[in-house]
Structure formats: structure tokens, C-alpha cells
C-alpha positions in Angstrom: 50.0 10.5 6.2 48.5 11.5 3.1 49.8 8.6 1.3 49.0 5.9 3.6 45.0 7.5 3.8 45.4 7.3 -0.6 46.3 3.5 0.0 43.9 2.8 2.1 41.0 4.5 0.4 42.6 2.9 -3.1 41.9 -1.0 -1.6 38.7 0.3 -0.8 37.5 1.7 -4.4 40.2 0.8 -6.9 37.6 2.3 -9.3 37.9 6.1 -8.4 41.0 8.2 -8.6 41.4 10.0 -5.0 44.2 12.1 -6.4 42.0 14.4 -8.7 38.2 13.8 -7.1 37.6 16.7 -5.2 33.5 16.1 -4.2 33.5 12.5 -3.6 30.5 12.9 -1.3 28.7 15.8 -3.8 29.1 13.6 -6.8 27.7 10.6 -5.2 31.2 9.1 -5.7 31.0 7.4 -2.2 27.7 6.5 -0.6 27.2 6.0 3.0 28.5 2.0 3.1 32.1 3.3 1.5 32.0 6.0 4.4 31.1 3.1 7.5 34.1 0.6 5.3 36.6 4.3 5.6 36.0 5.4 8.8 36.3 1.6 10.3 40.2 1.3 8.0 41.3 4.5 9.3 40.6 4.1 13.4 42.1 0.8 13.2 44.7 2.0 11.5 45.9 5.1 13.1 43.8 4.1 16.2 41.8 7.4 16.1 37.6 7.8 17.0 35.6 9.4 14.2 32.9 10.1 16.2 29.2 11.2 14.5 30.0 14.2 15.0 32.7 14.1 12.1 30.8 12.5 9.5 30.2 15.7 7.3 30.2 15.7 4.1 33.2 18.2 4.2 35.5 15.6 5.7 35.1 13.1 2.9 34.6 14.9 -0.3 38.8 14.7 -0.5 41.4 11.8 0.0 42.8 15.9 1.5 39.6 16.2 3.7 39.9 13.1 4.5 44.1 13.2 6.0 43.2 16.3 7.5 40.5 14.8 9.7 43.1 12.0 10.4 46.0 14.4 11.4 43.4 16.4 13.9 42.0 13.8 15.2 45.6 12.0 16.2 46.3 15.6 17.9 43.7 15.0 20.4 
């Protein structure tokens, strides 16, 4: 899982390293258009909902956050 989110959020931003960035959001890394372009790649591709409720900074500071809110999301 957490290899196909890395992928995924590498064709996104080949600019930033996902493997070491740990506050994407904090650091201004992302901004909210690379959040709408993330959240649309991953329901399409694990056919989950992020719903508003998810979009917290805490699920996207991480390629780690970011699995994680995939892998709970496919539970329910």
C-alpha cells in the first residue's frame, strides 16, 4: 500500500522526496490544489471517499499519514 500511495504522490510532485518529508502540510510543501490533485488519485485508485471531514492537516503531512488514511478508509 505504502508504495503504490509513494508512486502515486511521486507523479504528482516529482520535486519533493515523500520518503523523508515528515510536515508536508506544516512546511508549505503541499498547498491546497496538490491536496484536491491527491485526494482525487487516491479514491479513484483504491475507490475509497475522503470525505471533508478527513482533510486535516495530520493526514497529509506524511506519504505515512497519508497510507494510513487509505488503509482505514478501505476498512470501512
Amino acid at each position: 500500500m505504502n508504495n503504490e500511495v509513494l508512486e502515486i504522490l511521486s507523479d504528482l510532485r516529482p520535486d519533493v522526496n515523500f520518503k523523508e518529508e515528515k510536515a508536508l502540510v506544516g512546511d508549505g510543501i503541499l498547498d491546497s490544489i496538490d491536496i484536491i490533485s491527491i485526494v482525487r488519485e487516491l479514491d479513484e485508485e483504491f475507490d475509497i471517499t475522503i470525505k471533508p471531514a478527513d482533510l486535516i492537516p495530520e493526514n497529509f503531512n506524511s506519504a505515512e499519514a497519508i497510507s494510513k488514511l487509505v488503509e482505514k478508509l478501505m476498512e470501512d
